[in-house]
N, C-alpha and C positions, 0 to 999 in steps of 0.2 A: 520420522527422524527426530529426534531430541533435539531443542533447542540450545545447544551449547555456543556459551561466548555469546551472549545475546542481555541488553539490560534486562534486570529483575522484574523491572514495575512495567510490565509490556502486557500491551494489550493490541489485538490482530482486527485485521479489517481483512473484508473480501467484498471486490461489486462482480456483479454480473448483469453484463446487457446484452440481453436475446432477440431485442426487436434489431432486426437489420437494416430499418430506415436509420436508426439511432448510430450505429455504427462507423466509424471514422467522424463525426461531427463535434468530436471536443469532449464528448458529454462526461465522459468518465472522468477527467482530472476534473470537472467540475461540481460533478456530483461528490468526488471523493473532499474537496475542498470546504463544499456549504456543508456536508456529512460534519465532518471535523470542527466547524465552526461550531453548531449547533448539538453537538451531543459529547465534544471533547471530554471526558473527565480526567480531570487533571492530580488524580492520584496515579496514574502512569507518569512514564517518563519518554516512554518511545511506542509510536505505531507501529505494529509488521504487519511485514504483507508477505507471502510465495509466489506468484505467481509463474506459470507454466513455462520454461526457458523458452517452447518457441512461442507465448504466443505477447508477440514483438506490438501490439495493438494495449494490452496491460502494462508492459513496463512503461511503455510510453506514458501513458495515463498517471500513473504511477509515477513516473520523474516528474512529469511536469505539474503534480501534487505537491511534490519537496521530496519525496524520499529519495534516499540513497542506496544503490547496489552496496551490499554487504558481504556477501558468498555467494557463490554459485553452489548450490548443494543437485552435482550432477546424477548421484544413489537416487533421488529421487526426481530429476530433471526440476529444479526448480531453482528461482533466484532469490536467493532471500534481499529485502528491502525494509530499511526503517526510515524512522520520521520520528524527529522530537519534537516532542510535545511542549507547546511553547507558549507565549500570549499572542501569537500571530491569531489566532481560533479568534478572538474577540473583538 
């Protein structure tokens, strides 16, 4: 699905955690937040993300990172999320 209506200078992130001890323990907005600090390039202007509409354990992670629900893009069951890019990272 094309990314319309979305900033120019975007640059996507995807986590995935397969261990299921790890699972519900915080670790994704956390990993997604030192992620950001440590590798930000600040020639973007916004993070995206898709993640799966049900899988309700991402968005969460995900919000509690900073991004913001943006569309529902339902053609392909997904939520679209950004995150601007900021001096928060430093």
């Amino acid at each position: 699905m094309p990314l319309i209506d979305l900033p120019e200078k975007l640059a996507t992130l995807d986590v995935f955690i397969g261990e299921a001890d790890y699972v519900g323990q915080d670790i994704g907005s956390q990993s997604i937040i030192l992620f950001l600090k440590q590798y930000c390039d600040y020639s973007y202007t916004h993070i995206f993300v898709d993640p799966d509409i049900n899988n309700i354990a991402a968005i969460k992670a995900y919000s509690k990172a900073g991004f913001k629900k943006v569309k529902t893009a339902e053609l392909v069951n997904e939520i679209w999320m950004l995150k601007e890019v900021n001096n928060d990272y430093e």
